[in-house]
N, C-alpha and C positions, 0 to 999 in steps of 0.2 A: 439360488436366487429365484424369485418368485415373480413371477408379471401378473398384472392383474390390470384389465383394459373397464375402462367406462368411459360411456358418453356424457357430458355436462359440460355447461360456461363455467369456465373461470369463474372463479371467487375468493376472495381474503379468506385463509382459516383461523378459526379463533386462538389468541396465544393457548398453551397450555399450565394453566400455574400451578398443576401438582407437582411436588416435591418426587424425586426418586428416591428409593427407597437408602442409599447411602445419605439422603439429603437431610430426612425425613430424623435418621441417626444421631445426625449431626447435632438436627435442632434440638433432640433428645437429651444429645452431650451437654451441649450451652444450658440449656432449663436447667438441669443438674448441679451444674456449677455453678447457676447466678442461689439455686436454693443451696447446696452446701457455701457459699460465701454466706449468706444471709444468717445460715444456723451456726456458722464457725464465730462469723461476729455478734451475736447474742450471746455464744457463750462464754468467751474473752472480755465482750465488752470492746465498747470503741475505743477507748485507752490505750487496751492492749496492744493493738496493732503498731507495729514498727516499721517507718520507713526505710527503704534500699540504701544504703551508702549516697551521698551525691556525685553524679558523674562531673567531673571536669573536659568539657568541648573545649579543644582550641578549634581557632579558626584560621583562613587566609588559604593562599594556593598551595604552598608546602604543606602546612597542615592536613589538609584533603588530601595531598598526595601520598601522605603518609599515610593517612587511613588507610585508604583505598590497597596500598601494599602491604598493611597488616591484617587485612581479610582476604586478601588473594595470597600470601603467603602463609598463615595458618588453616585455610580451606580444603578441606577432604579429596576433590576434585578441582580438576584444570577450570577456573573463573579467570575474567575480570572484571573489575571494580571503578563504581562512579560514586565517591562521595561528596553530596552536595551539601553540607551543612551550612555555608553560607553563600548563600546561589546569586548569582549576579558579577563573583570575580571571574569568571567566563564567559565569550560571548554567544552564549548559545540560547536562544530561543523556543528551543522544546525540545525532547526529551532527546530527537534522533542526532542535532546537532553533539550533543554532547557524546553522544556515543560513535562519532565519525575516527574520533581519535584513538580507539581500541585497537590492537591487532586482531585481524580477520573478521572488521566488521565493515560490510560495503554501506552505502546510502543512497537513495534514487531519490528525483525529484515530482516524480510523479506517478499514477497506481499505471497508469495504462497508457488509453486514447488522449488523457488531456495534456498530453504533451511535457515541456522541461519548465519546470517555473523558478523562482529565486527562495523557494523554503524547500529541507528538507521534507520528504511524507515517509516512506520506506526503509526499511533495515531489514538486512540480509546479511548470513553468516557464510563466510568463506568458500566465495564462489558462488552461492547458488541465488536461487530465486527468490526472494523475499517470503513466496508461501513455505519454505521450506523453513523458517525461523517462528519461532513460537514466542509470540508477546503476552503476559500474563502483568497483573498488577497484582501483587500482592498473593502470590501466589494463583491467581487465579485468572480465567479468560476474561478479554474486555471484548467488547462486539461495538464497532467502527460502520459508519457510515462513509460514502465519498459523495463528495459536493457536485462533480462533472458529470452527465448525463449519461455518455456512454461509458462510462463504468458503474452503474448503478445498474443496468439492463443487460441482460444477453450474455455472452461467453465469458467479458472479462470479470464479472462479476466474482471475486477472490474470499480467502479467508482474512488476508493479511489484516495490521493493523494501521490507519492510516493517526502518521505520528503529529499530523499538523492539530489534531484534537488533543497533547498531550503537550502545554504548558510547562515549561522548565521548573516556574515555580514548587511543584505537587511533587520535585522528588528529595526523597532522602536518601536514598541510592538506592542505583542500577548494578545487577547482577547479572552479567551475561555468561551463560552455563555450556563450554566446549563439550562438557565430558558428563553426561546424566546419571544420575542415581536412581535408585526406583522407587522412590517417595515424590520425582519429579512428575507434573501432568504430561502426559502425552502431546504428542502435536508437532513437534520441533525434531525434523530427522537431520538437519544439519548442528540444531540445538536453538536454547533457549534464551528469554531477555525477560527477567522479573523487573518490573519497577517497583519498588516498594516507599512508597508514601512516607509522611513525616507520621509521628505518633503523637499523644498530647502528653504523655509522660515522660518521653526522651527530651524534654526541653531545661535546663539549668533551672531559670526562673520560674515561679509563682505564676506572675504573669506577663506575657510576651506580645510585644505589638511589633509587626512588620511589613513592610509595605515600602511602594516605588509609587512613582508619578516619572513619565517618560516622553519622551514625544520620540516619533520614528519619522527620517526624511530618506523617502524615496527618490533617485536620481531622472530615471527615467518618466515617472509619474509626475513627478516635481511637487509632491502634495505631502504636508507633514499631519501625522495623525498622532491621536493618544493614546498611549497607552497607560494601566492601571491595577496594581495588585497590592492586595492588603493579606493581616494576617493574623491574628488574635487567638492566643493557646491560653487557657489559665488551669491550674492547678491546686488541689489544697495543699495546705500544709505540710501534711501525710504525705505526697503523693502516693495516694491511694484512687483519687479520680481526676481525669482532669476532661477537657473540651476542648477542642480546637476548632477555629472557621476561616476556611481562605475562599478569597475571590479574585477574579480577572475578567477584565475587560482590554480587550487589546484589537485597538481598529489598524489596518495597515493598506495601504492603495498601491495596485498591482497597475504594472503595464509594460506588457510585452510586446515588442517588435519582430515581426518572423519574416522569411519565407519558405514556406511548406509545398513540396514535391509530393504530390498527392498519387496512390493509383496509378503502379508502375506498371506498365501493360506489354505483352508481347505481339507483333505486328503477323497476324496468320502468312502463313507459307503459302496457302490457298487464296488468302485475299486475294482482290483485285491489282490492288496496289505493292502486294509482293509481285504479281505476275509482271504489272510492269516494271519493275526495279526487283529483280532477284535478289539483291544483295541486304535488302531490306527487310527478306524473309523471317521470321524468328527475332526480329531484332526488338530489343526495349526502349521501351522510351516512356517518360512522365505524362499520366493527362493531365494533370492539371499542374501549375506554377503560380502560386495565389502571393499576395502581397498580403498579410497577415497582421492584422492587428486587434489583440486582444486585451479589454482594461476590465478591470475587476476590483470591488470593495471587500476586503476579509476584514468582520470583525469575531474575533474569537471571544467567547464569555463563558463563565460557570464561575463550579468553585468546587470545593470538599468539605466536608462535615465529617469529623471522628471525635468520637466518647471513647473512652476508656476508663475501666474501673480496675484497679488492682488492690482488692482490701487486705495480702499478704504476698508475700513472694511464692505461694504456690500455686495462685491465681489468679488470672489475668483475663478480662472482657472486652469486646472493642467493637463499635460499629461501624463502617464508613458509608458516606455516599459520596459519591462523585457526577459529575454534572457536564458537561462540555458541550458547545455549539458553537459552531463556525458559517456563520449567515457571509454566500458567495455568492450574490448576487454580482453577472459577468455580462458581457456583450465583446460578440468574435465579430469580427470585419474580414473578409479574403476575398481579395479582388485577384480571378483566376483564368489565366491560360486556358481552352480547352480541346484537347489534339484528337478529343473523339467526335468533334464536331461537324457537322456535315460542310465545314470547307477546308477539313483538313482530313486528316489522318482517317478519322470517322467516316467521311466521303468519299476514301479510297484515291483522294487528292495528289495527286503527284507534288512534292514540293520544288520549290523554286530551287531550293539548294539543300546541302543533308552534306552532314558529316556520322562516321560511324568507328567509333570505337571500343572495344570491350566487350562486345556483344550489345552494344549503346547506343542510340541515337542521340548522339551528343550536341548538337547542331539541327536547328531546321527554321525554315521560313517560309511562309504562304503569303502571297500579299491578296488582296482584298478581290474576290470575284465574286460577291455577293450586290445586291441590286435593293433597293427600296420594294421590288415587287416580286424580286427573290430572294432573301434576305439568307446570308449564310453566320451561322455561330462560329464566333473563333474565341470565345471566352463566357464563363459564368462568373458570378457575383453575388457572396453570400451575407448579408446582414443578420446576426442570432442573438438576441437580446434574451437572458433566462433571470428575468427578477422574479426573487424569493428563493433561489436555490441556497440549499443546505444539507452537511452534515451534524452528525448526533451522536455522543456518547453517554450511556450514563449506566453505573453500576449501582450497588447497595448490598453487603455483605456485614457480616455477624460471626467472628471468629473468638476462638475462646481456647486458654491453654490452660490444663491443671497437672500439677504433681501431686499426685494423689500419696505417694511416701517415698521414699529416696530411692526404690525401684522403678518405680511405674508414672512416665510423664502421658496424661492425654490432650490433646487437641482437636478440634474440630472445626467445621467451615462451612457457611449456608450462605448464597446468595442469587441476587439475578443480576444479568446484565443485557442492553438494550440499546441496539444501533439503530443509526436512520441514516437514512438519504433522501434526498426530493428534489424534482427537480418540477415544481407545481404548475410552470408553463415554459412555451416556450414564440417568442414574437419572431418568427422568420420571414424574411422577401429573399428570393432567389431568382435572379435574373439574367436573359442571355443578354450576353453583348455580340450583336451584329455586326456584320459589313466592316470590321475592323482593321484585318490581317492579323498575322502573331507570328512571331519571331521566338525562338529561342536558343541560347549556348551554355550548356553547362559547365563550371568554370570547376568540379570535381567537391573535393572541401575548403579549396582554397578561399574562395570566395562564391556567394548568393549567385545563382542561376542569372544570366542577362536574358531581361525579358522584354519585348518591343510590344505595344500596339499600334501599328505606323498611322494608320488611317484615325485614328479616334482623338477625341480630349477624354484622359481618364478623371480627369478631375469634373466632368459633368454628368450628371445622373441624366439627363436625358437622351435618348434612343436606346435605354437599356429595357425591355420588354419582361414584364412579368412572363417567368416560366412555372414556378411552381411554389404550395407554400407547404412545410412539409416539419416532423419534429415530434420529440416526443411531448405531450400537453394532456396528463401529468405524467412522469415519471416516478418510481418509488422504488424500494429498497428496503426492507426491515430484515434485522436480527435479532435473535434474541436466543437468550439462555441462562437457564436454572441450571445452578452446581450446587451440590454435596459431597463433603469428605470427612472421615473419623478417619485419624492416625493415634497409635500409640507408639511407646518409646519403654524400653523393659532394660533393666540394666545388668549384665551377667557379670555371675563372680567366676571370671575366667582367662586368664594369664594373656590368650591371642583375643577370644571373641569378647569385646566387653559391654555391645549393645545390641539388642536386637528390636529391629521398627518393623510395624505391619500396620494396612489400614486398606479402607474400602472408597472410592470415590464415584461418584454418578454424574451425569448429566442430561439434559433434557434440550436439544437445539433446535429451532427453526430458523427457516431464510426463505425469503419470499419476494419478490415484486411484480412490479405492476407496471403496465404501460398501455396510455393512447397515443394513437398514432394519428397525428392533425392531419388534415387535406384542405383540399379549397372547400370553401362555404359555396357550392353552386350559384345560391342565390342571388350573389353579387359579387362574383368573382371569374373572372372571365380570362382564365392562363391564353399566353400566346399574344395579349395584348397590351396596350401602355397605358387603356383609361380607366384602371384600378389602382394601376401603382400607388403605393404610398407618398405623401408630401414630401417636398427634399426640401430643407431651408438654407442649402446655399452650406452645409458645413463640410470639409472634408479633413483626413486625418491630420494628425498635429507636422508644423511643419519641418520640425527634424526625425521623424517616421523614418527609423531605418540607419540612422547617422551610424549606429556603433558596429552595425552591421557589412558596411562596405557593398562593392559592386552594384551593378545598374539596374533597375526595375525599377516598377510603379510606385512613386513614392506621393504625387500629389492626387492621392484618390478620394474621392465625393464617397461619405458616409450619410447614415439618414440619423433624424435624431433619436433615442432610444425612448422617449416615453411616444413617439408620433410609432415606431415601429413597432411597441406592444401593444397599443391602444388598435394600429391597424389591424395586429394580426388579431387580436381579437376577436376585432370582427370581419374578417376574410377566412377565420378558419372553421374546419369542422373540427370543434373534442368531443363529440357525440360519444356516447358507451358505448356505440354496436362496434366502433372500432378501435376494442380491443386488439393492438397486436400481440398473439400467441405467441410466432417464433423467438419474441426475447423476454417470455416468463416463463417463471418457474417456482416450484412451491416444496421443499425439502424439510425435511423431519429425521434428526438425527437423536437417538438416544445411546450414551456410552455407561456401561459399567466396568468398574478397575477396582484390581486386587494387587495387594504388593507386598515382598516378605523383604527384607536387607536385615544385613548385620554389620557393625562396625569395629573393624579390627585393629589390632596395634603389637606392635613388637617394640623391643629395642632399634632405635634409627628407623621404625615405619610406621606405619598403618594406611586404611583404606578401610574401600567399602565393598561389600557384595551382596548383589540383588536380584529379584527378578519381578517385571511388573506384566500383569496378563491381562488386557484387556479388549470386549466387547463390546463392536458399535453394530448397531439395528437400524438403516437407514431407509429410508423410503423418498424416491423421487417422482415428481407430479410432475410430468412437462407434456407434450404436446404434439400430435401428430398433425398434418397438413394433408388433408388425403384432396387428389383430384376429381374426386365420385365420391358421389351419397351411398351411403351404406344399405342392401335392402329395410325399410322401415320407416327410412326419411327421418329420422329423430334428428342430424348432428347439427350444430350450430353451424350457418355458413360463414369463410373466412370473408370479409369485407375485398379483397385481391384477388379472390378465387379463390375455391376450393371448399372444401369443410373440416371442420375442428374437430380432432378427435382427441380427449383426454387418454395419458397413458400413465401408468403407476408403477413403478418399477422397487422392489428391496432389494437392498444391497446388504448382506449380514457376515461379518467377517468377526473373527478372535486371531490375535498376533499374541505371542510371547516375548516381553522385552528385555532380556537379561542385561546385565552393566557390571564391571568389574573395573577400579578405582583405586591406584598404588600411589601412596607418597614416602619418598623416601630422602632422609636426610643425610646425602651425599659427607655433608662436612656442614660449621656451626651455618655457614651462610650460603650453604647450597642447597637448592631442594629440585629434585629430581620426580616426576611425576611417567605414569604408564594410566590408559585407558581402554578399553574392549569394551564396546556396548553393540546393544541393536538398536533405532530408532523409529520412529512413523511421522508422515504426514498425509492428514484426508485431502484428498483431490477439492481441488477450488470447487466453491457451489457452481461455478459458471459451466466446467469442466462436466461435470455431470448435470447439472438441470437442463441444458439448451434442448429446444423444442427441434423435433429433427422432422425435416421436409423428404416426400420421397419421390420415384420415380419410378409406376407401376411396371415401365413397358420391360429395363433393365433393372430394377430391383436395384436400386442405389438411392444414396441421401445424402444429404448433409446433417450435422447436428451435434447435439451434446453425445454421453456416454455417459448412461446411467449403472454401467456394471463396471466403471474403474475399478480397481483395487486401490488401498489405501501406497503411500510410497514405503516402504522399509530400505533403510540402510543401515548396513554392518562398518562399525566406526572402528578404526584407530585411532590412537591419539596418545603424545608422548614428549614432554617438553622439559628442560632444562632449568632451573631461575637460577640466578647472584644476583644475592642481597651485596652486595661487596661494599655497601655503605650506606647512611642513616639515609633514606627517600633515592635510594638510586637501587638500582635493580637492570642487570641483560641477561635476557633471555632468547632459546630459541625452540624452536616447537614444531612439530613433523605432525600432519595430518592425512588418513586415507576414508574417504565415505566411499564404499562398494552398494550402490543404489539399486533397489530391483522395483518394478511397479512404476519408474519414474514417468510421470506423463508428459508424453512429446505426444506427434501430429499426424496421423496417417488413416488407415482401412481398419475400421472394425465391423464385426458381423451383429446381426439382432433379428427377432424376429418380429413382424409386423402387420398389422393386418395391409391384405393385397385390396385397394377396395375395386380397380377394375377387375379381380378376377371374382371378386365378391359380387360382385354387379349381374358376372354374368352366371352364378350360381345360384342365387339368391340366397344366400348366407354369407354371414362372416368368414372369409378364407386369409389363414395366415402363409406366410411366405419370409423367408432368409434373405435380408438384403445388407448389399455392401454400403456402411458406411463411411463417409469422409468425417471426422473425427477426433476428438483427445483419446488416444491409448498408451497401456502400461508398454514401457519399452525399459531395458536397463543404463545405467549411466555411472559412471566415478567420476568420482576427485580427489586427487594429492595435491597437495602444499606443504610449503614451508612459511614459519611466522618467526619474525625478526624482532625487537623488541630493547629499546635502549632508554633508563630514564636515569637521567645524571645531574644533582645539582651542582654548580660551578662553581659556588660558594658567592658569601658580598650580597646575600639576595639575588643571585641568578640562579641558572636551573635550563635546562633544556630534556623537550621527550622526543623518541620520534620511531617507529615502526614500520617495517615491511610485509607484507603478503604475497607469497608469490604459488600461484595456483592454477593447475593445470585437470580441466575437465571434459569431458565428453560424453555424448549422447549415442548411444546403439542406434542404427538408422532406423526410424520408424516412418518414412515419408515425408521427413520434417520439411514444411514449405520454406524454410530457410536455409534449403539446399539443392532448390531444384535445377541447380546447373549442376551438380554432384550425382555421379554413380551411387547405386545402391549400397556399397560396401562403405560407402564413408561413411565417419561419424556426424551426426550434428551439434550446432554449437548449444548448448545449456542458456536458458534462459537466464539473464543475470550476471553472468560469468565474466566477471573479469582478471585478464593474466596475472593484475599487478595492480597493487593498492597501497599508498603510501601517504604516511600523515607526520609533518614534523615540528613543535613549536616548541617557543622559547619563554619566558619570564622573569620579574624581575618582582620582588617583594624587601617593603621596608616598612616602619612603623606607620608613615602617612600613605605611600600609593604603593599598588601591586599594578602591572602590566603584564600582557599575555597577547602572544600572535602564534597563528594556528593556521599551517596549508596543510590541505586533504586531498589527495587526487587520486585518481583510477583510472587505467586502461578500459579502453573500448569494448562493449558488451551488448550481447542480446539484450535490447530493451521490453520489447514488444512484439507481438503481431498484429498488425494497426492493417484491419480492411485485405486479410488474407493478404497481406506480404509482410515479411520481418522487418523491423526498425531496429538500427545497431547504433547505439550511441557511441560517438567517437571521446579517446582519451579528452579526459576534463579535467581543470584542480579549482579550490577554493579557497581563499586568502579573508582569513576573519580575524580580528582584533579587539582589545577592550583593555579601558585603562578605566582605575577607577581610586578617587581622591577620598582618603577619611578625613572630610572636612575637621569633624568633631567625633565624639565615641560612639556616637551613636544617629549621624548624618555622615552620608557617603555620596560624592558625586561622584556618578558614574557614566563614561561613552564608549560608544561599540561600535562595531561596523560589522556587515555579512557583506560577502562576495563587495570583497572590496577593489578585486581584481578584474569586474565587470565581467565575469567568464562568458563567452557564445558557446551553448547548447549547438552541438552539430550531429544531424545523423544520417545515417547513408542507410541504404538498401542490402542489394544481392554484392556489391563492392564499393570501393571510395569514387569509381567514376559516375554511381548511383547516389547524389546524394539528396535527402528525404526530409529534412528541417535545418535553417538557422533561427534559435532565437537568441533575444537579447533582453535581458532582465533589469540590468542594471544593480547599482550597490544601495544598499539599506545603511542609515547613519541611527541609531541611537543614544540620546541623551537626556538624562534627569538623573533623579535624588533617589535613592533609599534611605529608608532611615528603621530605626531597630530600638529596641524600646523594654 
């Protein structure tokens, strides 16, 4: 690894659109192919050409189900399968819903810090973290934006793929890959999730029109929106070309009810207020208990474009683009407790009363010693209006297959793809509430924290004093990435080996963002006082705030309006350029090359596959040093907070070897028995290595990213059983082991840095070894067991339903989600949940098919939200959709998500910690398709 230090400001780097040199191959292959089609039909003549056989699609739930078991049953390796060929008999709204239902697939509702919402965004494979699953379309990576501020900036900033940008409509199925091959792309150490698109050739008809008109009723929002997707394939005669164009537009209004336990803090042994109450020493307690409410407009739009040219059955063309934007414009409300305030806990405040249990401060109440001319805080109050925020996805690839003669299949692949995020402003007032008193009792998860303000009306915005205005204004996020791949396919005349594949793949990645960080506008902005505040017009939150929530808190509180709040901040704030904040950019440059040999075998009663894939990634990370001293020369940018900027550069250049070994064997006619051995990888989230790391000359310690991760590798088992035991019914059961080495949990890594006090006093640059606080490689497992039952009941009935049951751990690496734990124990795995379980039923006849679908999961590491862990407590999901074939080609169709109003619950360091109630409410969908 190479370091390589320079002083300079921050700057955007320019994308880079050269092709890699596998890329560059590719496009070589396609040229090749589009002219040997050209010359093959010159000299045939357009006559000659003959079209494929026509396929016969059925359709309906059965139908799909079937499929779906005759590609996961004739498959080389352990998959499963989502075919969607007629999309809408499920009720699932984009890609992740549909894939809830898989054995060993988890779902989360949210990337990070923004909390639990009512769509899925996240998919993760058995047990683990979301970054540990590889989403590809079409073979290839998509690059995702997120809409929430703080996950666009700073640590949490991920690889994952946020699934709210990926419409249901766009699939033709989902391939999710337990057990990899070595023609598969890297990325995915727990394994993979291809979605693969509709095609304009795979279509029956000439030409195909399809399309819905919907409207969506939110419960809790009380607001019905439109939704809109069409769909237009046409084809020649020949099917020799065709085109396809889809679109969507789908608006949906969000609104959530919480309350959020913010900033779980430990009470010093040495305070004052441990001195006088010993027993208080060391003890936890929440600073803050807000009253939460958060409403939001999502409209999701795009669409896809693919050509396809096949002018003979040994070559095939195809282009796609794809498109997605999800415009989230949000405004948060948290009306908040505050115990580090100077008349409570902050002030070293002896409380009127305290209760303590768990190592908890479960109980406390101050009542009001605060004066007009001594004014003490016992709460804040946040108003955050982000209009124009959005995510971004969008691809464009160029794939292309020839059989050059009944030996020799080739293929190739060129494309880019390109995420966003933005978060272009953001309108905050943050204000203390005085003189109030504050009370609180945590009632565990049973029910919402009780929370008093004895002294105050909280439903009036006055005597609340501007304290600060604060946020990031703008916010940004880019991805991006150029891929390249040639594969061949050689056919051997050989009794066990009968195919042999090899190919080259490359890519070209960057990730990048940006951030200001607003302050007060001096000029007319005067913290600590009331005669700036924003206008209040008398609105406060709506008046059943909290109903589905339960327990007592702040429910009738005073909100400001959201165009007077962004027009304020406006102009109250500074987005000047000089305050750039460093500590949460970063600027990352990854390029991969991969080489891969397999062969594909076969016996009497088996075959399989064996491979091995070798690949090289060259990374380079740009983040950011915070020095407390100027460096002799005076050159560094000064930080706006203190200090000075110092740009750092770090390569990271690694080669893994991934070998895979893939047995099927045909136990009897309708048993298939399957064995797997592979190795896998995943690179460390960009947040994980780009954070800007802060230091401390006196002790040689910091905080920050880790730009020398290692990538994750894990050594797979994998070994499952199927019965077909009947036409659409299948049980199965399936034994998993990941042996994780490299896995990134939380603790002390070393680095070296320039010293600049000791530089100061040398006068030159002197470096120095210091201990960082940190993402580092530590090791981790997981076993499990996968359960798997799908059985029609005949009559048009039919029921599925699966278990997961999964046991992991973390090698201690100082995981802050253990700090009541000895060194010896393990930590818990991000992600991780015991037990995952999905079961549904349906019903299909000539006129209506029905389908209800529960999904639920045991309690798991969600996050690290504000350096403490957030554990989401067990959840399920209750979705439903019936759908009427008016006529053969109008279908009315309604659905419902979380019909069961599920509350989002999640605790701390234990249950008597707990961290968030939200409440989302049920989603109703109803309107027409119709098919053409």
């Amino acid at each position: 690894m190479k370091r390589i230090q320079a002083a300079q400001q921050y700057k955007h780097r320019p994308a880079n659109n050269r092709l890699t040199p596998a890329a560059a191959a590719a496009a070589i292959l396609v040229l090749g192919m589009a002219a040997t089609a050209h010359a093959q039909q010159s000299a045939e003549g357009a006559g000659a050409t003959q079209a494929e056989p026509e396929r016969v699609i059925v359709t309906g739930i059965r139908a799909a189900l079937q499929q779906s078991l005759a590609v996961k049953r004739n498959a080389a390796a352990n998959i499963e399968v989502i075919t969607a060929e007629d999309v809408g008999k499920m009720p699932d709204k984009n890609v992740a819903d549909s894939l809830q239902r898989l054995p060993g697939v988890n779902i989360s509702s949210s990337a990070a810090g923004s909390g639990g919402f009512d769509e899925n965004d996240r998919v993760s494979l058995r047990g683990t973290a979301p970054s540990l699953t590889q989403t590809t379309i079409n073979g290839h990576a998509v690059s995702s934006g997120d809409w929430f501020v703080l996950d666009q900036v700073g640590g949490a900033v991920g690889r994952t793929t946020s699934y709210s940008l990926l419409p249901s409509e766009i699939v033709g199925q989902v391939i999710v890959r337990k057990a990899p091959t070595a023609d598969m792309v890297e990325g995915g150490a727990a394994g993979s999730i291809d979605v693969i698109t509709r095609r304009p050739l795979d279509f029956k008809e000439r030409l195909t029109l399809e399309g819905s008109v919907q409207a969506v009723y939110s419960t809790l929002a009380e607001k019905t929106d439109p939704q809109f997707s069409g769909l237009v394939n046409w084809k020649n005669a020949t099917n020799t070309f065709g085109v396809m164009l889809q679109g969507f537009s789908e608006k949906r209004s969000l609104r959530r009810d919480g309350q959020e336990l913010l900033q779980y803090t430990q009470i010093g042994a040495n305070s004052a207020l441990a001195q006088a109450r010993p027993d208080l020493a060391n003890v936890w307690y929440p600073r803050l208990i807000g009253s939460s409410l958060f409403t939001q407009e999502r409209h999701r739009k795009g669409g896809l474009v693919a050509a396809q040219i096949k002018p003979s059955r040994d070559l095939s063309v195809e282009a796609t683009y794809f498109n997605s934007k999800l415009e989230a414009s949000n405004y948060n409300r948290n009306y908040m407790t505050d115990m580090n305030g100077n008349g409570a806990i902050g002030g070293n405040v002896v409380p009127d009363s305290y209760t303590v249990r768990n190592g908890t401060l479960t109980s406390v109440s101050y009542s009001n010693k605060g004066t007009a001319a001594a004014p003490l805080r016992y709460g804040i109050v946040d108003d955050i209006v982000r209009e124009g925020a959005y995510a971004k996805s969008e691809f464009l690839d160029l794939n292309g297959k020839w059989r050059v003669n009944d030996r020799l299949t080739l293929s190739g692949l060129i494309g880019k793809t390109r995420g966003t995020g933005a978060t272009p402003s953001q309108g905050v007032y943050e204000g203390d509430v005085n003189n109030s008193g504050v009370s609180y009792q945590l009632n565990g998860l049973g029910s919402p924290a009780t929370v008093k303000f004895p002294s105050i009306d909280t439903s009036v915005f006055t005597g609340t004093v501007l304290d600060w205005v604060f946020g990031y204004s703008p916010a940004t996020t880019s991805d991006e990435e150029t891929y390249g791949q040639i594969d061949a396919a050689f056919r051997l005349d050989n009794d066990t080996f009968k195919e042999i594949k090899f190919g080259l793949r490359g890519t070209d990645h960057e990730r990048s963002n940006f951030a200001i960080s607003q302050g007060p506008n001096w000029a007319n902005t005067e913290p600590g006082t009331a005669n700036t505040n924003p206008a209040w017009n008398g609105n406060t939150y709506p008046g059943d705030f909290g109903k589905d929530l339960g327990g007592d808190f702040p429910r009738n509180v005073w909100e400001l309006d959201p165009a007077i709040l962004q027009a304020w901040g406006a102009e109250h704030s500074n987005r000047s350029a000089e305050r750039i904040y460093y500590p949460d950019m970063f600027n990352l440059t990854e390029k991969t090359k991969a080489a891969y040999v397999s062969t594909e075998m076969e016996g009497e009663g088996w075959s399989g596959n064996l491979g091995v894939r070798v690949v090289r990634t060259e990374g380079e990370s740009n983040g950011y040093q915070i020095l407390p001293n100027q460096l002799p020369g005076g050159n560094l940018p000064a930080f706006p907070w203190g200090g000075f900027v110092q740009q750092t550069r770090i390569e990271n250049n690694h080669t893994e070897i991934l070998p895979s070994l893939n047995l099927r064997f045909d136990v009897r006619s309708d048993v298939v028995a399957r064995f797997g051995a592979s190795r896998t990888m995943t690179r460390p989230d960009f947040g994980a290595l780009g954070g800007t790391v802060s230091l401390t000359d006196e002790t040689h310690t910091g905080n920050g990213g880790n730009a020398a991760l290692k990538p994750t590798l894990s050594n797979n088992l994998d070994a499952t059983v199927q019965w077909y035991f009947a036409p659409r019914a299948l049980a199965s059961v399936g034994l998993f082991y990941m042996d994780l080495h490299n896995y990134v949990g939380y603790g002390a890594s070393t680095g070296t840095f320039i010293d600049s006090r000791a530089s100061q006093q040398s006068g030159q640059p002197t470096f120095a070894t210091y201990t960082i606080t940190s993402p580092v490689n530590v090791d981790a497992s997981v076993k499990g067991l996968e359960l798997a039952l799908q059985l029609p009941l005949g009559a048009g009935f039919g029921m599925d339903g699966n278990v997961t049951l999964s046991d992991s751990k973390q090698d201690f690496g100082s995981c802050p989600a253990t700090q009541t734990m000895t060194s010896s124990d393990p930590c818990d795995m991000l992600g991780a949940s015991k037990t995952t379980a999905n079961v549904g039923a349906y019903f299909e006849n000539e006129r209506f098919n029905f389908r209800v679908g529960y999904a639920w999961r045991s309690a798991y590491l969600a996050a690290q939200d504000r350096g403490t862990p957030l554990y989401q407590d067990a959840v399920g999901q209750l979705s439903a959709s019936l759908n009427w074939n008016i006529t053969k080609n109008v279908v009315l169709t309604v659905s419902g998500q979380n019909l069961n109003e599920p509350i989002l619950k999640n605790y701390v360091y234990n249950k008597d910690q707990p961290g968030r109630f939200y409440a989302n409410g049920a989603q109703y969908y109803a309107g027409l398709r119709f098919k053409y």
